[in-house]
C-alpha atoms as one frame of an Amber mdcrd trajectory, in Angstrom:
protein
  96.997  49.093  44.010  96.155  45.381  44.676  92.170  44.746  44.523  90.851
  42.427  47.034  90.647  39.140  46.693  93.575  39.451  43.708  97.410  38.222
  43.996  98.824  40.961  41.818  98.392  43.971  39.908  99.702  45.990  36.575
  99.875  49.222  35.334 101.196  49.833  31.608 102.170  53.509  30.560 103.190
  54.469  27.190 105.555  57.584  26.902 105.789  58.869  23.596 104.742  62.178
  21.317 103.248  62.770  18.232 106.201  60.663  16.352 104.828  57.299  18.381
 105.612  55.709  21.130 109.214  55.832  22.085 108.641  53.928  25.703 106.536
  51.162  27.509 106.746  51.506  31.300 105.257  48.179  33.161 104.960  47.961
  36.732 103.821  45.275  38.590 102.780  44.654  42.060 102.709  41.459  44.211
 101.620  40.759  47.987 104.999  41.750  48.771 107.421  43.513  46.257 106.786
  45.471  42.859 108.770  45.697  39.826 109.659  47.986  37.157 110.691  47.014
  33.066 110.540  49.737  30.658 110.914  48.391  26.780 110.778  50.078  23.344
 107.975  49.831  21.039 109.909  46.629  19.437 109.669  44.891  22.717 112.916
  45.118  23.527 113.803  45.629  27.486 116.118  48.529  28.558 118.770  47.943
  31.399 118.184  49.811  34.550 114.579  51.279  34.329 114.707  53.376  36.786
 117.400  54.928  35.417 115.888  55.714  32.379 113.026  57.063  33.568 114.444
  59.293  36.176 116.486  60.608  32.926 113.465  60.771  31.296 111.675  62.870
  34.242 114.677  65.232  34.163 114.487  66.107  30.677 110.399  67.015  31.045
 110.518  67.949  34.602 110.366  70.691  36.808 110.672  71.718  40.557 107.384
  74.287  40.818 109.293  75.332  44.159 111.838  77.145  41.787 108.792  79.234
  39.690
């Protein structure tokens, strides 16, 4: 997700609902790793991102192989 000529890239998703935001998922790419940080709307970081938002999946999720 790098364009040419550039060093790095970021994506920023908000996860939330119609009370606000209740996550902000950053991920950011370099020539040669990428890294996750999800924070709440204060700004405050959560440990293990990943974590979270494989929780997160599970809760909204589904397997369409099981429909």
């Amino acid at each position: 997700p790098i364009r040419k000529g550039k060093t790095s890239a970021r994506i920023e998703l908000k996860i939330g609902g119609k009370d606000g935001v209740r996550y902000i998922v950053e991920r950011t790419f370099t020539e040669t790793d990428s890294y996750i940080k999800v924070t709440d709307p204060d700004g405050s970081s959560l440990r293990k991102p990943q974590t979270v938002l494989d929780n997160l999946m599970g809760s909204i999720g589904f397997d369409p192989l099981e429909l």
